[in-house]
C-alpha positions in Angstrom: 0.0 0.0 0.0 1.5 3.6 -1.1 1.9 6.2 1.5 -0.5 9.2 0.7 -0.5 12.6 2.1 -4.3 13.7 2.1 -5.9 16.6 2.9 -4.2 16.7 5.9 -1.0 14.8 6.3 -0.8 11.0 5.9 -3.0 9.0 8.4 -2.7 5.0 8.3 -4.1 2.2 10.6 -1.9 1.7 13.5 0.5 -1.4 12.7 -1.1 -1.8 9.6 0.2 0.9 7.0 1.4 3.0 10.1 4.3 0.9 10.7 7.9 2.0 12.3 9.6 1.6 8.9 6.6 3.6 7.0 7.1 6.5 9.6 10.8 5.9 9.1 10.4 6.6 5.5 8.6 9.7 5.9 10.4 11.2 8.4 13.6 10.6 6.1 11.5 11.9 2.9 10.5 15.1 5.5 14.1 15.6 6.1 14.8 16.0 3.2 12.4 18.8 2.9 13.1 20.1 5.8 16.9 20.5 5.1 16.2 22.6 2.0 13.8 24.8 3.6 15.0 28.6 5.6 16.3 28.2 9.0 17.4 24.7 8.6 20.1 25.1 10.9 17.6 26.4 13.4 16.3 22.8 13.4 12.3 21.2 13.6 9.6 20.9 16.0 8.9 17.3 16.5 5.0 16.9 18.8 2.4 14.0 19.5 -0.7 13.7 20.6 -3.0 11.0 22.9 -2.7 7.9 20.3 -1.3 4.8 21.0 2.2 4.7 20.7 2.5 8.5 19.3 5.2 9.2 22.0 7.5 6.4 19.8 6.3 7.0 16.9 7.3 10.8 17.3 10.7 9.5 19.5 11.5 7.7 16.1 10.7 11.1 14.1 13.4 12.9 16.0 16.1 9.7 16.2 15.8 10.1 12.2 15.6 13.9 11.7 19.0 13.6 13.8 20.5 10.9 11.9 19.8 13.6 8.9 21.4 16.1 10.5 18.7 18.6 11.6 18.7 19.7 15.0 15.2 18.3 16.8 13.6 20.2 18.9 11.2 17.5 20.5 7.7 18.0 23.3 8.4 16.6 26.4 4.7 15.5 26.7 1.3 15.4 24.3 1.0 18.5 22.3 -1.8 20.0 20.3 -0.9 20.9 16.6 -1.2 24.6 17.6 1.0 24.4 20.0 3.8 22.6 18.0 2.8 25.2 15.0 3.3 28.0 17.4 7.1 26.3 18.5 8.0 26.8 15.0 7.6 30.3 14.4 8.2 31.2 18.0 11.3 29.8 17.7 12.1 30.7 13.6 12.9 26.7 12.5 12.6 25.0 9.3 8.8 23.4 9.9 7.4 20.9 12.4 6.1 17.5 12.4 3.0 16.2 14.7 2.4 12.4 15.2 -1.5 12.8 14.8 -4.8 11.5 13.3 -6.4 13.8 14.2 -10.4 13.1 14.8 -9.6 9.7 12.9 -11.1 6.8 15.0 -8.2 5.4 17.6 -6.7 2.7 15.4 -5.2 5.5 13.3 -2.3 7.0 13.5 -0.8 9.9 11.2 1.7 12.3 10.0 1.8 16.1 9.9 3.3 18.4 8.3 4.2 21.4 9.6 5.8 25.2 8.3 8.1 27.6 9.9 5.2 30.5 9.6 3.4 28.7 12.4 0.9 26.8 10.1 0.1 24.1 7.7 2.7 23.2 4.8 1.5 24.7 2.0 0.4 22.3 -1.1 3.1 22.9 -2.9 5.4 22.0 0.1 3.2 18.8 1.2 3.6 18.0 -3.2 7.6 17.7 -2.1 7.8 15.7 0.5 5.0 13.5 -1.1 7.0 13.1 -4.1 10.6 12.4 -2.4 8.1 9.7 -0.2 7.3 8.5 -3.8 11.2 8.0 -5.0 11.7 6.2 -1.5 8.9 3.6 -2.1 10.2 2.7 -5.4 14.1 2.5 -4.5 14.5 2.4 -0.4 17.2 3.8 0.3 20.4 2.0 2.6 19.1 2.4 6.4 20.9 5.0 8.6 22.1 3.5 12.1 20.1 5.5 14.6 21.6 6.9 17.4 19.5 6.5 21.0 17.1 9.3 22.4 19.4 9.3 25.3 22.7 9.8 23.2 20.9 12.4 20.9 19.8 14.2 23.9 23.1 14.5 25.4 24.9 15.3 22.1 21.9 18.1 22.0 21.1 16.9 18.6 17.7 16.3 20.3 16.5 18.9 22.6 13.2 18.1 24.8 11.4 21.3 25.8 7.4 21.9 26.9 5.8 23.2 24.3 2.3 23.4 26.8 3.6 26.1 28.7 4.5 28.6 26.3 1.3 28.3 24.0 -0.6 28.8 27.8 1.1 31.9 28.3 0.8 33.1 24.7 -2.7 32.8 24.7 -3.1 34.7 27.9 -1.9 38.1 25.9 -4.3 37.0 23.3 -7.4 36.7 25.2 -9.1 38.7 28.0 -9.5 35.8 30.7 -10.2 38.7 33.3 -13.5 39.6 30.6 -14.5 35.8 30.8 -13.5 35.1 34.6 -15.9 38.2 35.6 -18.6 37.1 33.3 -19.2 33.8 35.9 -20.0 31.5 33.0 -19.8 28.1 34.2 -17.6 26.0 31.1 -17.8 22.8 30.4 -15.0 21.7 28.2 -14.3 18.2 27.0 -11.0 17.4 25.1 -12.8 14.2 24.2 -9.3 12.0 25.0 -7.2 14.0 22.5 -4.3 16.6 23.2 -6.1 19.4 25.3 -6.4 17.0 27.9 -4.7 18.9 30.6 -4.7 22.1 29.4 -7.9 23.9 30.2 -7.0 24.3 34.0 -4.3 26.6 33.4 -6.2 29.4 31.1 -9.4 29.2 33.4 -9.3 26.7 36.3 -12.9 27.1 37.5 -13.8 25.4 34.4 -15.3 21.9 34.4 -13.8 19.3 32.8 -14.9 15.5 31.1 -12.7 13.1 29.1 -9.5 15.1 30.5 -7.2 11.9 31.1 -5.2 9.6 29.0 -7.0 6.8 27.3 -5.6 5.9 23.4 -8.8 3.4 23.1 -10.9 7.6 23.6 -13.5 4.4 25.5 -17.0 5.7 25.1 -16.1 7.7 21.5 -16.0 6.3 18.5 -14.7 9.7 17.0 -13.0 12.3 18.7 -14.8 14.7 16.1 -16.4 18.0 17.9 -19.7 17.5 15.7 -23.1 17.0 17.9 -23.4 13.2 17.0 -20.4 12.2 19.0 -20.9 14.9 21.8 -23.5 13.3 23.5 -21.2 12.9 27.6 -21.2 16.6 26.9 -24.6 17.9 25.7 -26.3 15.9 28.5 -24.0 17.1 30.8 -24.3 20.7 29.9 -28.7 20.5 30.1 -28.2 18.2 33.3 -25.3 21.0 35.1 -26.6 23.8 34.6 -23.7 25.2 32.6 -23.7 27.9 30.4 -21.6 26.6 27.4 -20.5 23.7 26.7 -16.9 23.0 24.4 -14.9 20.5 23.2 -11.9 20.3 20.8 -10.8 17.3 18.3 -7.8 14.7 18.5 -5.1 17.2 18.2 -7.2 20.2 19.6 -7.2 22.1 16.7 -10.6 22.1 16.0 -14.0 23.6 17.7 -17.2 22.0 19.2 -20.0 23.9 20.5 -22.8 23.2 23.3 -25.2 26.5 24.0 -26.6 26.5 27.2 -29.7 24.8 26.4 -27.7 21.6 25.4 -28.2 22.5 21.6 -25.0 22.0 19.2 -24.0 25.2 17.6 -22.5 23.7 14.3 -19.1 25.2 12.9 -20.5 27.6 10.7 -22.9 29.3 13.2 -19.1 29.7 14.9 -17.6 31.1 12.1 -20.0 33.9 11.6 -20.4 34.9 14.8 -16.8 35.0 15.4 -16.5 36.6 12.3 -19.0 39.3 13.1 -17.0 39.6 16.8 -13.9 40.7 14.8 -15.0 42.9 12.9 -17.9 44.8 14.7 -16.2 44.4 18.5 -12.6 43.9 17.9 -12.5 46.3 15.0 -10.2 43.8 12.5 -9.8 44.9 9.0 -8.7 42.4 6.1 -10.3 39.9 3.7 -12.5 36.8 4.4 -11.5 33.1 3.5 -13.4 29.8 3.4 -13.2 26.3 2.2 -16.3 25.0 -0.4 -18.1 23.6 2.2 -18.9 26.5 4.7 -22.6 28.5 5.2 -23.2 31.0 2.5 -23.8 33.0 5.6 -20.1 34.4 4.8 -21.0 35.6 1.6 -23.7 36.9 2.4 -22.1 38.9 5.3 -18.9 40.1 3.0 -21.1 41.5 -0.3 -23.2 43.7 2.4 -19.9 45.0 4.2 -17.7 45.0 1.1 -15.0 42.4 2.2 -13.1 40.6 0.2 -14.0 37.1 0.4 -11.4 33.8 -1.0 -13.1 30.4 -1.5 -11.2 27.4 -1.6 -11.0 23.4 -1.7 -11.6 22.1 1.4 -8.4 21.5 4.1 -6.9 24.4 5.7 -3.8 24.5 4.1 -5.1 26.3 1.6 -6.7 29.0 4.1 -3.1 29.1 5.9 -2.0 29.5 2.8 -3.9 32.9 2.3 -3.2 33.8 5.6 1.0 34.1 4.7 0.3 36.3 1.6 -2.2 38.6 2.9 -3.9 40.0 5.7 -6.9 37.7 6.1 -9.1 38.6 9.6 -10.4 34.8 10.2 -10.2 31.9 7.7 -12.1 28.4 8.2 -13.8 25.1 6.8 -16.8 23.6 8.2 -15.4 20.8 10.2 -14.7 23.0 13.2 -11.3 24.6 12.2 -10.7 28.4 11.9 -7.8 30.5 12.3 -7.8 34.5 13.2 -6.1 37.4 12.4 -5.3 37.3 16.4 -3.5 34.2 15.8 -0.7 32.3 14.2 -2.4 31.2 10.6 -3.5 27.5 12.1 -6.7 25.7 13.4 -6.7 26.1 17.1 -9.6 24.5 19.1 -8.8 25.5 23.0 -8.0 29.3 21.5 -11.2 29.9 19.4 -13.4 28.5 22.4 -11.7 30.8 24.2 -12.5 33.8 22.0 -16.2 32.7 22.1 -16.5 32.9 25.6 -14.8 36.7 25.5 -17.2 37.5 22.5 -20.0 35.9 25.0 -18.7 38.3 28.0 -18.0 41.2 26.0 -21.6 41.3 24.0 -23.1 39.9 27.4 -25.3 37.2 25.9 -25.5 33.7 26.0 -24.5 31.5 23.1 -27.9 30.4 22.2 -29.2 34.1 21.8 -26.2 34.8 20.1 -27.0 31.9 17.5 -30.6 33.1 17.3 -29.3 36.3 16.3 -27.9 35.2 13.1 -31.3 33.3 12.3 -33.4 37.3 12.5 -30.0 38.7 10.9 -29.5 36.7 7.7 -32.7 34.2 7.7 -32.9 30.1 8.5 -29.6 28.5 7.9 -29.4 24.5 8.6 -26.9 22.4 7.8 -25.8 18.9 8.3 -22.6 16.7 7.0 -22.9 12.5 6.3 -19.8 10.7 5.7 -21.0 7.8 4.2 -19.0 4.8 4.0 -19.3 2.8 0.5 -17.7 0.0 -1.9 -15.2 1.7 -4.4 -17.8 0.7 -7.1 -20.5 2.8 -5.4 -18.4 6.1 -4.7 -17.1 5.7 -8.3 -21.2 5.6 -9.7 -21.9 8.4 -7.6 -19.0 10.5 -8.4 -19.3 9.8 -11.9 -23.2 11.0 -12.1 -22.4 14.0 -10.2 -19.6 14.7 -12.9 -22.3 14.1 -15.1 -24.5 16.7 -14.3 -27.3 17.1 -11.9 -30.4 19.0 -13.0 -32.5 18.9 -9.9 -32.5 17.4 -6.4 -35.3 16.4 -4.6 -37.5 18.0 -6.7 -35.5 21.5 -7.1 -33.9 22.8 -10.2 -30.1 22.7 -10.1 -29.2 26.7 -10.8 -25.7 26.7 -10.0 -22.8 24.3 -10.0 -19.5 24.7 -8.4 -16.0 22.1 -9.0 -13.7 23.6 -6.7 -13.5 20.8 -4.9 -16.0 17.9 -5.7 -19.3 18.7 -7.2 -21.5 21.3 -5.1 -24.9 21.7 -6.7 -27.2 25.1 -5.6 -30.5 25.5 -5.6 -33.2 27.8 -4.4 -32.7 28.2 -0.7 -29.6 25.4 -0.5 -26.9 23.8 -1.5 -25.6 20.0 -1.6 -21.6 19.1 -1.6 -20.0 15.5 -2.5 -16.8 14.6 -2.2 -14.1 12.0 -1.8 -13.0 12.5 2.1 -9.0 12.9 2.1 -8.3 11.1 5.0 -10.3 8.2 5.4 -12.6 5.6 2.7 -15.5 7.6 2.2 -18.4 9.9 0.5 -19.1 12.9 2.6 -22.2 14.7 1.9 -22.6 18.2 2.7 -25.7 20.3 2.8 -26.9 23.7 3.7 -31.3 25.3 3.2 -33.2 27.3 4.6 -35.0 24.4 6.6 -34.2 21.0 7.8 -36.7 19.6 6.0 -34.9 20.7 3.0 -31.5 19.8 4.3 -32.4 16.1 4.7 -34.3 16.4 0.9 -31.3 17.4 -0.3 -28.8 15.4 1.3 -31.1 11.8 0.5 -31.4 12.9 -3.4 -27.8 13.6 -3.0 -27.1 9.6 -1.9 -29.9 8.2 -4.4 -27.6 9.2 -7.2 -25.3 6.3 -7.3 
């Protein structure tokens, strides 16, 4: 089986395709990479997350990097992706690697790819390191003899640092904690097993806490996705405790979950604009707009009446962090939970955007929910919902291939607009349906956005009849 970068980094079933020698290979094909790149001689960031065995796996990273020559600059405990992103510009290296699968289910493992502007590699820098993994594949090269941890860390070819404490007191000159302490919410967060676990206590210690210790197996989730199907602990804990808000980040903590305080999921998009409108109403940001395919036309709709530039593009945040190096770009996002801000370095950062909700909550003195219910009276009834479908190779292929074809109407409604900036997304009055190939695990996702749920689930049904 070939090694694939995706839409972000390569991700493999643990002692399966994510072998030892496969994260050998890479780490040696990122080296490569890495040795080319500015500030080389600074060295790389080298992080993990909660996963089974990602301590080793990342231990191996850094006994390679070394045997490269690069000088490794490796977390002394589970790190979130922000938090290794941040290292690298913090400390001006070459790029970064996190051991990660991010939300994947826990017999994944994966491989990402890190640049020295704090941030996803870029395509074009993911294309390289995917095509010297390529070369490798074909003709493996003659095996290096690694050198220990121990003996790399004495030689300081290896240098173990916390990357936790640094991001904790980064964020507290980015956010107004006082704001949010004085507000008295009562916060809920769950880090759902992944690598916020640990974390919360030390930005705002009088919040609650669930799934905040080390378990690889994440027990009682099959996902650690922030999306309301797998945040049932949490929504029944918010209606039950009398909490205010509820949030929870992803695998690696780079991405968002939401929980108002009337147990209702507040979906990634809802997050976006609101956080959107906080930045540029409250905080008084100027700059362009950004946003994958798949997120609300509640975006548009919000930059054509305020005259903001606004960048679509394919789904995966590179390409938003992309954007975010050339120009200056007040928040950036996909639907999946992930946005990055002007107030930020230009990466996904779960822990720090539920953070700014709960200032944008203390600073507009309203409660999530009414918040949400704003945008419903401000730019009319926007639903949404996402199914990743799993399906033979002959099925995605007959649905793929009829969507390429051309749809002319969907549950009834006329197709009147059709988009292939990534997949096939399909308009119509009052809606929109998205299909495409997931980049990081053997499925069909199906997104889809009306003016009623009714309509969503119309939509998102014609949209699986078509194979």
């Amino acid at each position: 089986m070939s090694i694939i970068f995706g839409t972000d980094g390569w991700r493999g079933v643990i002692a399966d395709d994510f072998t030892f020698s496969n994260v050998e290979l890479v780490a040696r094909a990122a080296a490569q990479f890495f040795k080319k790149e500015p500030n080389a001689d600074r060295g790389v960031v080298v992080g993990y997350d909660a996963r089974f065995l990602s301590d080793k796996f990342a231990a191996r990273v850094a006994q390679v990097l070394a045997a490269e020559g690069l000088t490794v600059w490796l977390t002394d405990g589970i790190s979130s992706t922000p938090q290794v992103s941040l290292t690298a510009k913090q400390k001006r290296l070459a790029g970064g690697i996190v051991i990660t699968a991010s939300h994947n289910p826990a017999e994944y493992n994966g491989f990402k790819l890190k640049a020295g502007y704090g941030g996803p590699s870029t395509p074009e820098a993911v294309a390289k390191v995917q095509k010297n993994v390529t070369k490798m594949e074909a003709a493996p090269p003659k095996p290096k003899k690694l050198k220990s941890l121990p003996e790399l860390i004495a030689a300081k070819q290896v240098k173990m640092f916390d990357a936790k404490l640094a991001y904790v007191e980064y964020l507290k000159k980015k956010i107004d904690l006082e704001a949010i302490r004085n507000a008295g919410f009562k916060v809920l967060y769950d880090p759902m097993y992944g690598s916020g676990i640990n974390t919360m206590h030390l930005l705002l210690p009088e919040a609650e806490q669930l799934h905040n210790e080390f378990n690889p197996a994440f027990a009682d989730i099959d996902h650690p996705e922030p999306m309301g199907e797998y945040l049932g602990t949490l929504i029944d804990r918010v209606k039950t405790g009398g909490f205010t808000v509820g949030l929870a980040t992803d695998g690696d903590a780079d991405r968002l979950g939401t929980v108002d305080e009337h147990g209702n999921f507040v979906d990634s998009h809802r997050i976006f604009v609101l956080l959107m409108k906080y930045l540029y109403e409250d905080r008084k940001q100027r700059g362009a707009v950004a946003k994958t395919i798949s997120l609300t036309t509640m975006v548009n709709d919000y930059c054509r009446r305020n005259n903001i530039k606004l960048h679509e593009t394919a789904v995966g945040f590179k390409y938003i962090a992309k954007l975010m190096t050339t120009e200056k770009i007040v928040i950036g996002g996909e639907e999946s939970g992930g946005l990055g801000t002007t107030l930020h370095i230009p990466e996904r950062d779960g822990i720090f955007n539920g953070l700014l909700v709960l200032e944008m909550m203390a600073k507009r003195g309203k409660t999530l929910g009414q918040l949400s219910a704003e945008l419903d009276e401000e730019f009319g009834p926007h639903r949404y919902r996402r199914i990743d479908q799993k399906m033979t190779e002959q099925k995605k292929q007959a649905i793929l291939a009829r969507a390429n074809a051309g749809v002319k109407e969907l549950a009834g409604m006329p197709v009147i607009e059709t988009s292939t900036v990534d997949g096939f997304k399909f308009f119509v009055e009052g809606g929109w349906l998205l299909i495409r190939a997931s980049g990081t695990e053997p499925l069909l996702r199906f997104y889809a956005e009306a003016d009623s749920s009714e309509k969503v689930d119309a939509i998102l049904s014609a949209g699986l009849s078509l194979g």
